[in-house]
N, C-alpha and C positions, 0 to 999 in steps of 0.2 A: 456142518452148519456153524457150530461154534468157531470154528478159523476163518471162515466166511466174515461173520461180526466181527471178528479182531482186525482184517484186514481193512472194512470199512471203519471203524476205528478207528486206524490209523491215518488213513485217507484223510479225516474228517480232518483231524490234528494237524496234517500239512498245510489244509485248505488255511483254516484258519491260523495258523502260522505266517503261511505266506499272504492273508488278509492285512495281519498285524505288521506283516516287513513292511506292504506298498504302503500303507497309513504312517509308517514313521514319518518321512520327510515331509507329510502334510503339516504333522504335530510338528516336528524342527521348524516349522514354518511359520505358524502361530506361537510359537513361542521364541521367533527372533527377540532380541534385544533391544530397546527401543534408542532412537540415535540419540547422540549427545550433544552436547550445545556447538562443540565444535563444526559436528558434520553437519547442522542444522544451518551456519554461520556462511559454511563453506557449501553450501546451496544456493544459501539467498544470493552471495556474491557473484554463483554463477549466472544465475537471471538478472543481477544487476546488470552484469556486461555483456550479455543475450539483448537485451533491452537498450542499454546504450549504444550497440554497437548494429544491430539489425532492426529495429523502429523506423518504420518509413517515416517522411510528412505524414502529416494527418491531420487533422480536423472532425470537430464536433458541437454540437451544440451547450451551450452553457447557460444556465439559468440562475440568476444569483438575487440573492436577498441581501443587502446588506441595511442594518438598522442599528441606532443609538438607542438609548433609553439611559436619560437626564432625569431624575429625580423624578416628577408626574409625568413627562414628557416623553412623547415618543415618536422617534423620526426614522421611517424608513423609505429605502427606495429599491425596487427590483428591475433589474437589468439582463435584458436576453441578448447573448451576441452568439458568432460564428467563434471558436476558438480556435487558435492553431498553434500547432508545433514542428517547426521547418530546425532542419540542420543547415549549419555553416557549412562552407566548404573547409574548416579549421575542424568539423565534426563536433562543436557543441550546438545542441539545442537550443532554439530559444523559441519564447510563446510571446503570443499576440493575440489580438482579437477584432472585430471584427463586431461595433454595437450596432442590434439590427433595434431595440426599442428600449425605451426606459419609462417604467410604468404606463405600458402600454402604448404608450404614445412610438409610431417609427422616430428613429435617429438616426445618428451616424459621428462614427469614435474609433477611438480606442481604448480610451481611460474608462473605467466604471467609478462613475462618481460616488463617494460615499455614502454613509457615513464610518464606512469601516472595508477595508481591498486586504484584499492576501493576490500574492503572486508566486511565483515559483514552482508551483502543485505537481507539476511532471517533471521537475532538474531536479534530481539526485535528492529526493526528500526520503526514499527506502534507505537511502545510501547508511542512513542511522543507525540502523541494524543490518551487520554486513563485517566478515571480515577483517576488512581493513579498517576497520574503527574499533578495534579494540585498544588502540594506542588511547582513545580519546573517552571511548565509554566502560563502566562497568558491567555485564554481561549475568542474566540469572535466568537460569533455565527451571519454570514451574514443572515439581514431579509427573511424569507421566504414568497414568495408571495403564496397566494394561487391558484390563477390563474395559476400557473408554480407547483404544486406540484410535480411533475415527476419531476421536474429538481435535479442537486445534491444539497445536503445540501455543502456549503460550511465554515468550519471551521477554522479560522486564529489564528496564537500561536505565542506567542512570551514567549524567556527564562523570568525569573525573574531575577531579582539585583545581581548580588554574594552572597549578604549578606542574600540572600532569599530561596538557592538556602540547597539541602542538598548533600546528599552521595547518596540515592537510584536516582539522576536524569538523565535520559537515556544521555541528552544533555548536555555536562560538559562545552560549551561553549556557549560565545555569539550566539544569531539567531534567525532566524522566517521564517513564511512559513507558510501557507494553505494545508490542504486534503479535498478532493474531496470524500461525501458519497450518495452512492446510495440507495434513501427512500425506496425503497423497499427490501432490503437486507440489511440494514444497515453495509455494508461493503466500504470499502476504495477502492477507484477506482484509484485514483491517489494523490501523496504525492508530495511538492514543496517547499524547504528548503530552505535558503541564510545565510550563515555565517560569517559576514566581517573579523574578524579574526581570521579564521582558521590557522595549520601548517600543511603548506603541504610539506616542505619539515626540515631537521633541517638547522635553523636558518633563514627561510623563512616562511612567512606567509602574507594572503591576501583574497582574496573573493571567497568564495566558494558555489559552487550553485550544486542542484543536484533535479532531478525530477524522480519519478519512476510514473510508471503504472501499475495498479495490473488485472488480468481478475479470472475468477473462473475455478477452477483445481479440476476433480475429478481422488479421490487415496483411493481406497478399500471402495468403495459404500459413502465415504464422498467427501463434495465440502470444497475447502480451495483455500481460495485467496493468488495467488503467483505473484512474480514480474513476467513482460513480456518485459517491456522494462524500458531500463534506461538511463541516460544522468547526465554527471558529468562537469564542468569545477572549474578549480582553478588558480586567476589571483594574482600574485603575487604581491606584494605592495613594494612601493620603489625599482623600480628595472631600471638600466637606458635602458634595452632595453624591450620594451614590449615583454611579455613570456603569455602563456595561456596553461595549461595542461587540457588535454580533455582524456575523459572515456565515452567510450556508450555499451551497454551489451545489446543482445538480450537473451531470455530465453525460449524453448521451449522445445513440445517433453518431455512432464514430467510421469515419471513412478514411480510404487512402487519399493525401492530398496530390492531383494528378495538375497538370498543363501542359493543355493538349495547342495546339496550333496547324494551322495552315495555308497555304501561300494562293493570293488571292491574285488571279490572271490580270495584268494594266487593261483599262479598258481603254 
């Protein structure tokens, strides 16, 4: 009886031996090492050129506020259009639009009349954090805690010196600003700029700040992150009456842009 017990005894000690072996690599697993700014850089780059290089046409709808505010004065105007973004046959992108009303009233355009436009929102505006811009920006990776790994990675940039700076650099001005990446897709969730001397208007310049949010778009069996929303302000500097130009853009409603055709018999 007593060899009996010794021998389940022993039994029990392999079981649970061999419980502790299969659970190692679970543990090795959770206690990977969290990436570095490098591998994080050298991600986004790869979805940059995932995105530049496989992004159909496409089109969506665009909603935009654009407003002044002059001293007690306040002038706004909101503008619905069709957005699009067609490739060259040279392979760069370019946007356009398509005004379907301007405060409510139908129209017809393609300029959004102010009192304040931003353009560019889908060329190369991640390109900031990426890579190939460390010629041009300073690069700071916020601690990752472990305990929080779901949360975003958060990446902070600031331009370089003039004297540092060359010809390929997306950001040809003073600035800095943080994005916001998600560790499990390593994609840009949201982008947050500040430019002291920006020109916003000619012979006017002064702080400019601008935040987008990207969500994920699917367009012909592929996922691509696209803006969803956006916020712009630009305060101008030396000015005797406080002025602030505001820009906010919604973006939904995203399809592939298709042209379809067919041949119509001579009667």
């Amino acid at each position: 009886m007593e060899e009996r017990c010794q021998t389940r005894h022993h039994r029990l000690q392999i079981i649970l031996l061999l419980q502790f072996t299969a659970a190692l690599p679970l543990a090795l697993a959770q206690q990977a090492p969290p990436p570095t700014l490098d591998e994080i850089l050298l991600r986004l780059e790869e979805n940059l050129n995932h995105y530049d290089k496989q992004v159909p046409n496409f089109f969506c709808n665009e909603h935009v506020v654009s407003s002044l505010s002059y001293g007690q004065k306040h002038q706004s105007t909101v503008t619905d259009s069709v957005f699009r973004v067609v490739r060259t046959s040279s392979g760069v992108l370019t946007e356009s639009r398509e005004i379907k009303a301007v405060n409510g009233t139908p129209a017809n355009g393609e300029h959004v009349g102010g009192p304040a436009i931003l353009n560019g929102v889908f060329k190369g505006g991640l390109d900031v954090v990426s890579l190939r811009q460390k010629v041009c920006m300073s690069y700071t990776l916020q601690p990752i805690e472990p305990a929080h790994s779901d949360e975003p990675y958060i990446i902070q940039f600031t331009t370089l010196p003039n004297t540092q700076r060359r010809s390929e650099c997306v950001l040809r001005e003073e600035g800095a600003g943080r994005v916001f990446v998600d560790p499990a897709t390593m994609q840009v969730t949201r982008m947050e700029l500040r430019a002291p001397h920006h020109g916003i208007n000619s012979g006017e310049a002064g702080v400019w700040y601008i935040s987008i949010n990207y969500a994920p778009i699917l367009l012909v069996g592929q996922t691509f992150w696209m803006p969803t929303a956006l916020t712009s302000t630009a305060t101008p500097s030396d000015v005797y009456t406080p002025t602030v130009y505001s820009f906010s853009a919604r973006y939904t409603d995203y399809h592939k842009l298709e042209v379809t055709s067919h041949i119509v018999p001579p009667q």
